[in-house]
N, C-alpha and C positions, 0 to 999 in steps of 0.2 A: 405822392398818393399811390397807392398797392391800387391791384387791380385782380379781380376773380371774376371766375365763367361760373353760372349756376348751374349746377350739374342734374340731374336725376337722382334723387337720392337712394330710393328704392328699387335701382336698379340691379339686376341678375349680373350682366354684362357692361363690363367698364367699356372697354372698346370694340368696333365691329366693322370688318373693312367689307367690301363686295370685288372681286378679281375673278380673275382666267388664270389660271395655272399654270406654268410651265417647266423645261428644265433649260440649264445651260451647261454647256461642252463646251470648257476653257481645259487650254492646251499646260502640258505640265511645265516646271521652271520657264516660265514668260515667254515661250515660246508663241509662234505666228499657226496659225490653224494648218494653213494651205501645206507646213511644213513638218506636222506632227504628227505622229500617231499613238499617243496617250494621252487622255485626256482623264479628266474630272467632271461630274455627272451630281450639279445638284439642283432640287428643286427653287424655284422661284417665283416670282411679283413682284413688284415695286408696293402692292398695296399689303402683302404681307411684310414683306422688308419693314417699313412704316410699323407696324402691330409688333413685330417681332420685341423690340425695347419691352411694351409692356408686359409682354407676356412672358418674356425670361424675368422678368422683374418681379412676378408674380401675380400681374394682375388677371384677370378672366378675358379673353381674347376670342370674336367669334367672328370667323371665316363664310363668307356666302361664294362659291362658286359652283363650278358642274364639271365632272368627268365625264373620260369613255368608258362606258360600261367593258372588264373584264381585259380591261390594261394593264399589263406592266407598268407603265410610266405612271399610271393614275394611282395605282399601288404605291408605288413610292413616292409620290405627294402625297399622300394620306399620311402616309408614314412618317414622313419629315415634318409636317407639319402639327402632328401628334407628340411628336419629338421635341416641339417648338412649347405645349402646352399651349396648343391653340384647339377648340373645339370648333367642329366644320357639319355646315349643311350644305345641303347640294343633290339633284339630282345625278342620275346616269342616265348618259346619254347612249343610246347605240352605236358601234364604229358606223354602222353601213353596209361595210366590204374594205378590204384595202385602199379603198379612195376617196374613203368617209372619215368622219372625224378622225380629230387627234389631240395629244396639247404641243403648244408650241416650242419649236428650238432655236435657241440663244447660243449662236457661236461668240466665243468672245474670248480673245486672247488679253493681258491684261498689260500688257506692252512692257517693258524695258528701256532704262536710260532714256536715250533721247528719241527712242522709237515708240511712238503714242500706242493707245491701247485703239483694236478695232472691233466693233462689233456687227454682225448678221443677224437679222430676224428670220426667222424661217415660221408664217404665221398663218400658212395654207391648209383649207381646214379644221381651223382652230374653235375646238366645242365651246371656248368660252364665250365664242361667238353666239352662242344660242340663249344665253342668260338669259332670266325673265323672272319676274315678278311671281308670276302665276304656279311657279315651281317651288315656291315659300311660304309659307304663312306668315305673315308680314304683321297682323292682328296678333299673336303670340309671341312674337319675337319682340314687338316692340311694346304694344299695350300691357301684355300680361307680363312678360320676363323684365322687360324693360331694357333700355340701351343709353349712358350717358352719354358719349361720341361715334355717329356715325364718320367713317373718312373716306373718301368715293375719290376718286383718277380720274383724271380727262383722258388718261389712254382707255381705260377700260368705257368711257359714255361715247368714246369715238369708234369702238371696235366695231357695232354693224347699228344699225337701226334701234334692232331688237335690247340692243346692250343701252342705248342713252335713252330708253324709255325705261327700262329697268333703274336705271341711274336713278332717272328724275321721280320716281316711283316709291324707289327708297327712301329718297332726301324726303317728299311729301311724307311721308308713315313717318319719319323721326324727328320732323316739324308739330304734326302731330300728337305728338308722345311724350315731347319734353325732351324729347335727344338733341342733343349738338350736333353740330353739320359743320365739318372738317373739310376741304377739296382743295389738292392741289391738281393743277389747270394742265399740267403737263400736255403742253401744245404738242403735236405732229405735224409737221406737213401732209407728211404721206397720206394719216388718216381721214384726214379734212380734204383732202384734193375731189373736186367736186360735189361738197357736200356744206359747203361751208355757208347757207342760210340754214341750213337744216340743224347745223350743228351749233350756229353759234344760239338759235334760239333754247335749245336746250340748255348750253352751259350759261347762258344767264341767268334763266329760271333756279338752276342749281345754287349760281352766282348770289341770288337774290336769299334762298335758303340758308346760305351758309355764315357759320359765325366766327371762323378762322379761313382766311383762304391766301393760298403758298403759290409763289411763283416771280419768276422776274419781269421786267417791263414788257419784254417781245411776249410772253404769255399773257399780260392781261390785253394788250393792244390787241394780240391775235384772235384771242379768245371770247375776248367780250364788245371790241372795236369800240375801247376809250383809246381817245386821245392823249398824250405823253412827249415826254421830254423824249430824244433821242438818246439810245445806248451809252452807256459811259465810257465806250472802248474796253481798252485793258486798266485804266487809269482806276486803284480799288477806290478813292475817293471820290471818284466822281460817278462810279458805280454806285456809290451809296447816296447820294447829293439826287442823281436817276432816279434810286427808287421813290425816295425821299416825295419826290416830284409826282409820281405816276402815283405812289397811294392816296396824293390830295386828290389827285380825278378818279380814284376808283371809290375813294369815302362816300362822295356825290352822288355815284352810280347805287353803292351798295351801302347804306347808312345804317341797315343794320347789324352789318358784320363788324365785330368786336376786334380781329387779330388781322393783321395781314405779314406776309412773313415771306421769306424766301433768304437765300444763302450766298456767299461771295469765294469765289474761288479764284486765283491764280497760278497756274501752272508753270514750277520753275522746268521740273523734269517728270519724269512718270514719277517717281519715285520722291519728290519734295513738290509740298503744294501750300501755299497761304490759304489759312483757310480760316473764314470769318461768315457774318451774320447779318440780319438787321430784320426787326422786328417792332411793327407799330402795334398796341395795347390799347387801342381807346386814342386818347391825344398824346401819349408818350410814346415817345421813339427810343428803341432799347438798340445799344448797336457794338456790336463782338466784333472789333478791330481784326483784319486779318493778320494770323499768326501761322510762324511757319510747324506743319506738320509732316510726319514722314506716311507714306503710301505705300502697302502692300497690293493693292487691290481697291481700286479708286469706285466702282460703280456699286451703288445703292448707299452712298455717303450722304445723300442727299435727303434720299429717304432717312437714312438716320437722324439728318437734323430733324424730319419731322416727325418722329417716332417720341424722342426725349423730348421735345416742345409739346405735346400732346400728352406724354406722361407726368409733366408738371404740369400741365393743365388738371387731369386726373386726381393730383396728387394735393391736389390747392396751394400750391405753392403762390407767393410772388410772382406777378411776372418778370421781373430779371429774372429768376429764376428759371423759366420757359427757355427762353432764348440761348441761357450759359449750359442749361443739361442738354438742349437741342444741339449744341457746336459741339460738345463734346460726345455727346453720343454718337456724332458724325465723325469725329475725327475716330473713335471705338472703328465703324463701320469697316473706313480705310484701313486698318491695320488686320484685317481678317478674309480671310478667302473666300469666306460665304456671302452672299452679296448684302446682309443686314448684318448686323452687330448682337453679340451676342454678350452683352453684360454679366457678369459673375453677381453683382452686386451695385447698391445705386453709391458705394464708398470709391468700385473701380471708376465710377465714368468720373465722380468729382474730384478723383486724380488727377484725372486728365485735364482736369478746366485748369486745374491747380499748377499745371505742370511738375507734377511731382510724378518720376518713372522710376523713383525707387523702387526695392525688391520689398515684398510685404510678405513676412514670413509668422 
């Protein structure tokens, strides 16, 4: 039995993320930070990462975040992301003075052989911190434009107060509207430290909204405090047996969300990773056995799975279909330097699922 999401039909906007901005300074040839001095300088998110699939793919892509007013750096996130064929709203924000806003910096070297990749936040500051509602028209964006898929981050509803009220804000306007409601949970420690009845009341309420939601066991345990089988270890099959286990008590929790989904990785070296799937559809369990892929650039692979799993959502596909363009859009992600995947075409990514890396001239 196939399985579809009912979408918005008369919608403006296929997909619509809500983020904070950033850039990252990775060091050049896999070089270590502490030891370099050339770097690469490109913008990011994890919630555009995610959008990026569709919007290289063609489809209509709209951005909610906020700059510093009459930045460089916030220049060239407009730019890149203009680049991306993604359309952006957002206020500007005043720096302050030199010790007022900013966007955030992502050191992140991408490791080498048997020398893992490391990453730094540098997130002091950070204007996406000031997100809000009230800087949107939320009535024209969703009632009148219309939005099939909202998709919201548990980094971005943990970033301050102000950000998981904006969160939950959203998600009500495109519950409201007819939109879908996409969240992957992406636990922090750091962000949650001290705030964690404040916070997990929020990501339920999202939780409860949403009709796909991404993540592995320790994120829904952490995040929403269900109860779950313990970790699988490193063992892929009992990773998947784990999740298997933890979406029968999130069903419970949240009966109305349709998708739950998250990713299976093993790392043999930086540079060679198993890299597989699993994704529940209603009562079918879809599951992309790990396969060995090669890594250029291991971070925002994840987001990739969810970018192509949300584009065949889009696209009304099956869902096998969801889960096989999700793993391969991931495995796309890995083989590129920019931390999202940037598809030439939806022929390149089902290369990849195919294992066919022939030359296509």
């Amino acid at each position: 039995m196939t399985m579809s999401i009912e979408l918005r039909t008369d919608a403006k906007t296929a997909l619509l993320v809500a983020t904070s901005m950033g850039v990252r300074l990775t060091p050049a040839n896999g070089q270590q930070v502490h030891c370099s001095d050339l770097f690469s300088m490109q913008a990011t998110s994890a919630e555009t990462n995610v959008a990026s699939v569709s919007s290289f793919l063609g489809l209509p892509v709209k951005v909610l975040t906020t700059f510093v007013k009459g930045s460089p750096i916030a220049r060239f996130i407009k730019d890149n992301l203009a680049g991306r064929r993604m359309s952006v709203e957002g206020p500007e924000v005043e720096q302050g003075g030199p010790w007022g806003y900013r966007h955030q910096f992502n050191l992140a070297d991408s490791g080498a052989g048997s020398r893992g990749p490391r990453v730094a936040n540098d997130r002091a500051g950070e204007v996406g911190r000031t997100l809000s509602a009230k800087d949107f028209d939320l009535d024209r964006i969703f009632a009148e434009e219309g939005v099939k898929i909202v998709h919201l981050s548990g980094l971005i509803a943990a970033l301050s107060p102000e950000t998981g009220q904006f969160c939950l804000e959203i998600a009500r306007a495109a519950k409201n509207n007819g939109a879908k409601v996409s969240f992957d949970c992406n636990h922090r420690a750091t962000f949650w430290k001290g705030r964690e009845d404040e916070l997990r009341a929020i990501f339920l309420e999202i939780g409860e909204a949403s009709d796909i939601l991404v993540g592995n066991e320790e994120d829904f345990q952490l995040c929403f405090g269900l109860e779950g089988p313990e970790a699988g270890g490193q063992d892929l099959a009992a990773k998947i047996e784990s999740f298997k286990g933890m979406i029968e008590a999130a069903k419970k929790r949240f009966p109305n969300t349709e998708v739950f989904a998250t990713t299976l990785r093993e790392v043999i070296s930086v540079d060679t990773h198993m890299w597989g799937a699993i994704m529940a559809a209603g009562d079918t369990y879809h599951v992309v056995e790990p396969r060995e892929i090669r890594v250029l650039d291991r971070i925002g692979g994840g987001d990739g799975f969810v970018g192509g799993m949300l584009y065949g959502v889009l696209q009304g596909w099956d869902a096998e279909k969801w889960v096989q363009f999700g793993w391969a859009s991931g495995a796309l992600a890995a083989t590129q330097l920019s931390d999202y995947g940037q598809p030439a075409d939806e022929d390149q990514v089902w290369s990849i699922w195919e294992g066919n890396a022939r030359v296509k001239r």
